[in-house]
N, C-alpha and C positions, 0 to 999 in steps of 0.2 A: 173480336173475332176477325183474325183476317178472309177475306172474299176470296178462293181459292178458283173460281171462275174468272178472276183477272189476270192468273197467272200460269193455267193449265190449258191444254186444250180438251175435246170433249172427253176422247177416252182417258186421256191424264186425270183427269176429274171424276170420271167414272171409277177411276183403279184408289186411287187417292180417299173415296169418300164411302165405300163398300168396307164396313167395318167388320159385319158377323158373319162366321162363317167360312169355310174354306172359300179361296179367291188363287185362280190362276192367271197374272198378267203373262202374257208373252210380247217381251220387250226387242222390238226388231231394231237391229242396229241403230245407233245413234237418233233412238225413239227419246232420249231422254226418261230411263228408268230411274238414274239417282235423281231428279228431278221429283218423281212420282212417289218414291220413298221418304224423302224430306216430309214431300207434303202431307203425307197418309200417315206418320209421325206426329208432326201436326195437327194433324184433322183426330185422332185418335184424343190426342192430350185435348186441345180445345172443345170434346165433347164429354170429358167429364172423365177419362181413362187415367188412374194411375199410371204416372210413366214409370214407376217401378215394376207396373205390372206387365213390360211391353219388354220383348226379346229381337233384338234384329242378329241374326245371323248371316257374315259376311264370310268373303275367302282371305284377306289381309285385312290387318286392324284400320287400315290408314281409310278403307272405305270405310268403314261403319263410322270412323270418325270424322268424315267428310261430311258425310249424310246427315250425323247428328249435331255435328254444330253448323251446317246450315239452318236446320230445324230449330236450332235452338238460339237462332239470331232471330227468330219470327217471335217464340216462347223459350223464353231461358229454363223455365221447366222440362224440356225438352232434354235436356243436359242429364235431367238423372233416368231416363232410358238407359236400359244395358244393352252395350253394343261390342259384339267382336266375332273372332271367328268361332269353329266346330268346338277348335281344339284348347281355345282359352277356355270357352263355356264349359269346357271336360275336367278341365284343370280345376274348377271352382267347386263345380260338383264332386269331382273326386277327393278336392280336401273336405267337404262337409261329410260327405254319404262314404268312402273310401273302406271304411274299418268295416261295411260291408262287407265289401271283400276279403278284407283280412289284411288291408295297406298300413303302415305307421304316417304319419303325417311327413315323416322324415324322408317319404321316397324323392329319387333323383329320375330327371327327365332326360334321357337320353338323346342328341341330338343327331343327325342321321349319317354323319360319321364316325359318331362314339360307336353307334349300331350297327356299323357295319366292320369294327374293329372288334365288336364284343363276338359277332358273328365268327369272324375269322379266329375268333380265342378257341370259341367253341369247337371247331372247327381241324384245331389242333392237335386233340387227342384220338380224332377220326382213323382209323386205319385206313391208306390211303397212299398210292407210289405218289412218289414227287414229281415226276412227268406231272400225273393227273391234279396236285394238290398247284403247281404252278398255272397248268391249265382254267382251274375254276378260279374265279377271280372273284375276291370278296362282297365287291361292287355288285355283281353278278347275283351269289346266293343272296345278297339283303333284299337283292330289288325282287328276288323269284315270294321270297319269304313274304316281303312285304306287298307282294300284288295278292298272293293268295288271304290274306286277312284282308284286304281292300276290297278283294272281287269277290269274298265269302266263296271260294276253290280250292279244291286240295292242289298240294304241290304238284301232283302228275299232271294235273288237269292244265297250269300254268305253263311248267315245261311244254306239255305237247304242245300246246298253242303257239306260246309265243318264244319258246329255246327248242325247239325241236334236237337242234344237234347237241341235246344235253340228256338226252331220254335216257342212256345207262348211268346214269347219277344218280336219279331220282330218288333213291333209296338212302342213296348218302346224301343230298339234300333235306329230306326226310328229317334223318337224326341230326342234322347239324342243327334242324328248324326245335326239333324237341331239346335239345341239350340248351340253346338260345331260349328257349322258354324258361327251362327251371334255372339256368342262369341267372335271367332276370327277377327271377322270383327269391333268390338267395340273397342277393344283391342291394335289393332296392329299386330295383330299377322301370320305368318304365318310357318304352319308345314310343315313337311318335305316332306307330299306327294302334299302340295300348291303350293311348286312352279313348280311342273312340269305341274299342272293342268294351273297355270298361265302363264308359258312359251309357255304352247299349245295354248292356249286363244290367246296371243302376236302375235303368227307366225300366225293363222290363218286371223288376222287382214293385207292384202294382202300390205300396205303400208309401215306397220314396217317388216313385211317379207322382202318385198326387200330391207329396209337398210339393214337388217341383211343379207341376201344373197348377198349383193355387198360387203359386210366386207368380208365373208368367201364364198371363191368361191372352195377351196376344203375341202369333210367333209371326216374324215374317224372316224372308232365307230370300238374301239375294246370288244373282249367279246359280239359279237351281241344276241350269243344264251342267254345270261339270260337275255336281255333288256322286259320291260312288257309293255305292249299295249301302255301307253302313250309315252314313251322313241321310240318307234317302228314310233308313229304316228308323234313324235318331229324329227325323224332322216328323216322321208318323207319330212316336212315341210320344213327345212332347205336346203334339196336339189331339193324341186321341180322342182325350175324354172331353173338352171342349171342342174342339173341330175351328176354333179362330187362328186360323194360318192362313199367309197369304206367301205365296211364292213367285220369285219374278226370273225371269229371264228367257234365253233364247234357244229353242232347239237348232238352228240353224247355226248356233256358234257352239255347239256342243262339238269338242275337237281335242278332251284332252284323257281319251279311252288307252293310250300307253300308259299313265299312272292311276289307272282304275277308275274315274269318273264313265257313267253309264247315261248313255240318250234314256235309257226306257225309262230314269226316275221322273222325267219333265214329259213324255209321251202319256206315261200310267198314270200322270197324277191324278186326272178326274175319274178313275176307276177306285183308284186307293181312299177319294175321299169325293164320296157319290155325293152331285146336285152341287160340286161345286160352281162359282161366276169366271166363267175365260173370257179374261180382257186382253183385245190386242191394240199394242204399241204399234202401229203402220205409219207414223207423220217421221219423216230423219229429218232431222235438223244437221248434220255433217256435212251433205254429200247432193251434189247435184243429179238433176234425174237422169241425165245419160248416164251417167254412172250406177244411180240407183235400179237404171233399165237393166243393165248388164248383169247387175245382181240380186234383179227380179229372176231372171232367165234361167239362172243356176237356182233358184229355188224352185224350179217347177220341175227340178229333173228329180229333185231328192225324195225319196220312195216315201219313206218315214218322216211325216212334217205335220204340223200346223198351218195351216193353208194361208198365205196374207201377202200385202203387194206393201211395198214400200215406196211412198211418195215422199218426196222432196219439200219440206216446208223451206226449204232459200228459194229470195225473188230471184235470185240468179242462174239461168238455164246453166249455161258450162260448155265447152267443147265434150264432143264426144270422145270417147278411150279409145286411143289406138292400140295396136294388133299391129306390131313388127317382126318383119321378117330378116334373118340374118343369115350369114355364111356358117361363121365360126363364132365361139363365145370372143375372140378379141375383135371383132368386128364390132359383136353387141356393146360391149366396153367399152368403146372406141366414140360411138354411137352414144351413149346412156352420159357418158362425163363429159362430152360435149352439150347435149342436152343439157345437161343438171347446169352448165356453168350461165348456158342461154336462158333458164327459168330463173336463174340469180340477176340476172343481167335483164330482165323484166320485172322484178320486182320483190320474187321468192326465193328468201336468203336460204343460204342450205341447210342449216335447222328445221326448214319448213319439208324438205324435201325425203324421202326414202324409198332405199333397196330392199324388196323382199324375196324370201325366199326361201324352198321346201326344206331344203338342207346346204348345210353353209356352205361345205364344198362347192358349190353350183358359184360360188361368189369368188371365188378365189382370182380369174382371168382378171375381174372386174376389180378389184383390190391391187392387182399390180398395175391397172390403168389410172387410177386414182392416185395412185403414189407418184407415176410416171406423169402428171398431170400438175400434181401442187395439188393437187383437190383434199383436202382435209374429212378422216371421216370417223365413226365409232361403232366398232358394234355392241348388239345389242346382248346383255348377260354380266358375266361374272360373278366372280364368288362371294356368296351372301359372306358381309359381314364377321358374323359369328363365328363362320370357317375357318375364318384367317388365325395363321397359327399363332401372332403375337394373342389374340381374341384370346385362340383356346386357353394358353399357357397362362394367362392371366387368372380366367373362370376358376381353371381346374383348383388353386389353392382356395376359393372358396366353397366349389363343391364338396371338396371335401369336409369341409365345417360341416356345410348342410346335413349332408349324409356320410360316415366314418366307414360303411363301405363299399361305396364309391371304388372301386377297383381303378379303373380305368383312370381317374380323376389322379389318384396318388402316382401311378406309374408316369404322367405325364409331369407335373410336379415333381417327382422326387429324380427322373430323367436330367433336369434345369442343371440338380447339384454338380456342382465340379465332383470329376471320377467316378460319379453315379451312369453305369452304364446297363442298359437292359436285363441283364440276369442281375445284377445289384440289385437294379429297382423289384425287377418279381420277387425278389426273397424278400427285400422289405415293406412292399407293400402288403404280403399274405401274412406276415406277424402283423399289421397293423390290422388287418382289416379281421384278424381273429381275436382283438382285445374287444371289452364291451363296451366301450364310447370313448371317444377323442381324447378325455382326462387319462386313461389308463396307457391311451398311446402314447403321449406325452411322458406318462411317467414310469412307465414301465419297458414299453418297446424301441424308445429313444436310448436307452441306456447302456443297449447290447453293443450300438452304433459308435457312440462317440468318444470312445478311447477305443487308442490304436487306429482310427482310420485316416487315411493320410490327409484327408482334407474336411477334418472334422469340425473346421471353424465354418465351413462354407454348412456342414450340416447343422451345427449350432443355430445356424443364423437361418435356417429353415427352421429350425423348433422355435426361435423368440417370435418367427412370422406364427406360428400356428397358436403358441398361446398370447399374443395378441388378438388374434381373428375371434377365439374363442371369448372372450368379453363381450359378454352380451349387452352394457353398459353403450360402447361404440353402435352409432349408427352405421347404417347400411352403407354408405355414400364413405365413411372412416374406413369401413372395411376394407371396399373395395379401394381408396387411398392408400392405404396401408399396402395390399397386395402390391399394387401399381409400384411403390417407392422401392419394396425387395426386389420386382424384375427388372426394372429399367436398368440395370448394369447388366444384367443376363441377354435382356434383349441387345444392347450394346454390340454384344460379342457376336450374337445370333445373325443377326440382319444386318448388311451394308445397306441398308435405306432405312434403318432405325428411327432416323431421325423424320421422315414421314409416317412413320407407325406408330408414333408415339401420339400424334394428331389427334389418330384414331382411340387412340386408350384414354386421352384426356378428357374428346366428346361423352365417351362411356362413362369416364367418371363421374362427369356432369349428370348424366342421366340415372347413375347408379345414386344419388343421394333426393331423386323422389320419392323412392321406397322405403317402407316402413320394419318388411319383412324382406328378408334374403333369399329364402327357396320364392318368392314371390320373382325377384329378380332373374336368379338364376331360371324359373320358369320362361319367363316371359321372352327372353336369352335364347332357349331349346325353340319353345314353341314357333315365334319370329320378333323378328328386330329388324327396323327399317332397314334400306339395304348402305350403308355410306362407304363401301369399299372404295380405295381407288380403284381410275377408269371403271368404275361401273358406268353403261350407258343410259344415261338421261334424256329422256325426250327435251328437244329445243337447248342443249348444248349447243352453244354461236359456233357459226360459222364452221359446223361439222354436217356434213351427210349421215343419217343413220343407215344403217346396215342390220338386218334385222333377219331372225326367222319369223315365221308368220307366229308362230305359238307365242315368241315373244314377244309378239307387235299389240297381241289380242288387249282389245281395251283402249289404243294408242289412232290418235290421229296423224293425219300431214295434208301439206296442202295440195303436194304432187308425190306420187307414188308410182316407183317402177317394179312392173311384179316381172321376175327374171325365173327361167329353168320351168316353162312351161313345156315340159319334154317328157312325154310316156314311160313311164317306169324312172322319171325323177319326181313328178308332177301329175299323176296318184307317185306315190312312191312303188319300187316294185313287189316288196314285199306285201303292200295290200292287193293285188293283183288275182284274181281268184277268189278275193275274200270281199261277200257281200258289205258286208256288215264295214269290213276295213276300208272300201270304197264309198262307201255314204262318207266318212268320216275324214276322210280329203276331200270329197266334193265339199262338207261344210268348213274346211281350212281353207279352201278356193273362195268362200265366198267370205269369211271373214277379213283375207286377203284384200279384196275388193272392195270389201266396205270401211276401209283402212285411206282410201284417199275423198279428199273434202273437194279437190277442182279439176286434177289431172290427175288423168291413171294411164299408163306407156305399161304396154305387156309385150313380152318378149322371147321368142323361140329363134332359138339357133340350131342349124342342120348339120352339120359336122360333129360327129359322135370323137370329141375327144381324147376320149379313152379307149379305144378303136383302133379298128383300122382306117384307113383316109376312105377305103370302099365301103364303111359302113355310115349310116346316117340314121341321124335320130324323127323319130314320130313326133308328129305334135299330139300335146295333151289331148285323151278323151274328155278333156272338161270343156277346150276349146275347138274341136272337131267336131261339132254339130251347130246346125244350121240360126237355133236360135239365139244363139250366143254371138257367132259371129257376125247376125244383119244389126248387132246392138254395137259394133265394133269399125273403127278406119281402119281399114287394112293396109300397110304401109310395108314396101318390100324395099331391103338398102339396094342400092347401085351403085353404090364406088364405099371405100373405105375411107374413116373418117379422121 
């Protein structure tokens, strides 16, 4: 038995060893939460806990798999916990429990550009001027569609809130949302926000609840504060009838209520699940205490909290955070890259160092100083993986094996073929996908195609790819080889950086031959995949500055951190302006912000309204315009330019 009092401190210990029963940690910044999870993992299995029987729910796979193979370097038993997100744990359940509903085993996972292309299909036969049909923008209706299942809200209720200048749609919103329903139900298909709605469906069905409650008899859910109403309602379900759930995280970093995550499910939790233990995380291990003052300060202003102080567990006090004052944003840039060069030139290479900021616009002055400088930098984003079109074009010739009507999947594939252009492709994907399985389209819907069309060798050579795929004899890892070796001349033609793309298809192939099952792959593909795009931004990339928004920073250290566009109606943004509820929820991006630097933190407002006239000038932020913020702060005002 390892001694867990030599490697926790009290309340880590306290959260770590409270086995029965609901358990509310609240984990205040860099308290060391995955720390507390490992070891209540641990302490769980060392007391006798089947670790089959133990559930951790994370928001990316790479955390649960962090947490448990720490855990499982203490006890290798520890390893057969099951560990991943909402929406793997949906996936598993819906292939056992699914025929519930009325699902085939065969459905296909739509990933969130498929969904918003299927949108736009539906969308199609809407009566509707073209003015207005250019107007609404696909992107647009998915995301309306997709808040309202997220937030459990009808459409209207979404529009008024957050599209107000969308209010005469709503109706055609409406039917786009229903026709996108029995779509998906025709199809196969199910999106990303389906399977949560279908996983709720599952559990509330009281019979397959309790198989699933006799599988996992402890839940734990980390990152509680950003779960959204259904995730909130799924994490009650699975513990009902036992009540062993323990949940962790931070109201204070609840910040991401634009894609439906809700403060009230980490506020309500001890109402939802009476005489639960609330253990607070208050020791950081990141961040010194002048800094952790300043980020004391901002949590006394926030209405709706968990009450707690965060103290400094480093022997090292730190400089206090300065509060500078500027003309112009080239002044602050001017100002900020001379700095970053003098923090390198001390000791903190620029990997160490980051720009934050509400919205990236604010960063742009500061981006042409940096270039105008030699200063090397990255931001932070880019497109997952999976997105990328070499990705899709690859997938789609397998999802279509998976599931034969795969709409979408065949119009992309069968687009690749030479002379196959859009109305080609819809007429022969809709015979394909009205034959009854793959074999009949091979034999019967290929046939109409390949005499007389002029580049019929190129369609040939797409039917030996499909009755290849189809041999169930090939592993998963042949399959996706096999795909791979039809595109790589397509891709060829496609991309003048091919030959960086192909990187990317080879790592996948690699990875495509762990699997034993293909809708497993192709799952886990929809669901997520680590991110390995080029220029995706990586924390501690040498010799680069990061450049970040603050949502993307969330979770992310540095050792000096410049927080930039602390300007009223940039910094609350304007549109939360009036809005109670939208102003809590930048003051807690202000303080994740802040707790985002480990030694130096340089905060930054510039007076000169840009975007303006020269006679207009900007406010400094309500977050840093009261008194108790700024006695935690060096106030530093330029005098010449730099």
């Amino acid at each position: 038995m390892i001694d867990l009092k030599k490697h926790l401190n009290s309340s880590q210990f306290l959260a770590a060893t409270t086995i029965d029963g609901p358990v509310l940690v609240i984990a205040g910044a860099g308290s060391g939460k995955t720390r507390v999870i490992e070891y209540r993992v641990l302490n769980l299995v060392q007391n006798g806990i089947d670790p089959k029987a133990i559930l951790l729910l994370t928001f990316t796979r790479n955390a649960s798999r962090v947490m448990l193979s720490r855990a499982s370097s203490h006890d290798p038993r520890c390893g057969l916990v099951e560990g991943g997100t909402f929406h793997s744990f949906a996936y598993k359940v819906l292939k056992r429990y699914g025929s519930a509903l009325g699902f085939t085993s065969s459905f296909s996972i739509l990933d969130e550009s498929d969904s918003a292309n299927a949108v736009s299909k539906c969308s199609d036969n809407i009566n509707i001027s073209e003015r207005d049909r250019k107007f609404l923008k696909k992107d647009t209706i998915k995301n309306i569609i997709s808040m309202s299942v997220n937030k459990h809200s009808s459409v209207e209720e979404i529009i008024e809130k957050e599209y107000p200048h969308l209010i005469e749609y709503s109706d055609y919103i409406k039917n786009v949302k229903a026709k996108y329903v029995k779509y998906k139900l025709e199809k196969n298909y199910i999106d990303y926000d389906d399977m949560l709605v279908y996983l709720k469906k599952l559990l509330e069905n009281d019979s397959i609840r309790k198989h699933v409650a006799a599988k996992y008899k402890y839940i734990m859910v980390d990152e509680y504060q950003d779960t959204n109403k259904l995730q909130g309602d799924i994490a009650y379900l699975l513990a009902k009838d036992h009540k062993n759930i323990m949940i962790v995280g931070d109201d204070a970093q609840s910040i991401y209520g634009f894609r439906g995550a809700t403060h009230k499910n980490i506020m309500d939790f001890p109402a939802i699940f009476p005489g639960c233990a609330v253990i607070k995380l208050e020791e950081n291990y990141r961040s010194t205490q002048p800094i952790l003052d300043a980020a004391n300060s901002v949590l006394s202003d926030m209405a709706s909290k968990y009450e707690k102080r965060l103290v400094s567990g480093l022997k090292h006090k730190g400089p206090r955070p300065e509060m500078w004052f500027f003309n112009d944003a080239y002044e602050e840039a001017a100002w900020i890259s001379q700095k970053m060069n003098g923090l390198r030139d001390s000791g903190i290479p620029l990997e160490k160092q980051c720009v934050l900021f509400r919205s990236s616009y604010i960063s742009i002055a500061l981006q042409a100083e940096l270039n105008k400088r030699g200063i090397s930098y990255q931001l932070m984003g880019g497109m997952k993986f999976y997105e990328s079109a070499h990705v899709k074009d690859v997938i789609s010739h397998l999802k279509v094996i998976s599931n034969p009507k795969d709409e979408l999947s065949w119009h992309r594939a069968l687009e690749l073929i030479e002379g196959v252009g859009p109305r080609t492709s819809e007429k022969i994907s809709k015979d394909f996908i009205n034959q009854l399985s793959l074999e009949d389209i091979l034999k019967k819907s290929f046939v109409k195609y390949e005499k007389g069309f002029k580049y019929s060798n190129s369609l040939l050579r797409f039917k030996a790819l499909m009755e290849g795929l189809i041999n169930d004899k090939e592993s998963v890892g042949s399959k996706f080889e096999a795909a791979l070796d039809y595109y790589s001349p397509l891709m060829k033609s496609r991309f003048d950086d091919w030959n960086t793309r192909i990187n990317d298809l080879e790592t996948l192939k690699k990875i495509s031959y762990r699997y034993d099952s293909l809708q497993d792959l192709l799952s886990d593909f929809a669901i997520e995949l680590p991110d390995l795009s080029r220029g995706h931004a990586l924390q501690g990339h040498k010799n680069q500055v990061t450049l970040s928004t603050i949502h993307s920073a969330k979770g992310m250290e540095w050792d000096a951190v410049f927080l930039i566009g602390l300007i009223d109606g940039v910094f609350p943004v304007s549109f939360s302006l009036g809005d109670e509820e939208g102003i809590e929820e930048e003051r807690r991006l202000f303080y994740v912000g802040l707790t985002r630097a480990k030694d130096y933190l340089f905060l930054a407002f510039h007076q000169e309204n840009n975007r303006g006239s020269m006679n207009q000038f900007n406010k400094i932020s309500r977050f840093i315009n009261n008194s108790r913020i700024l006695s935690r702060l060096e106030q530093k005002v330029a005098k010449e330019t730099w």
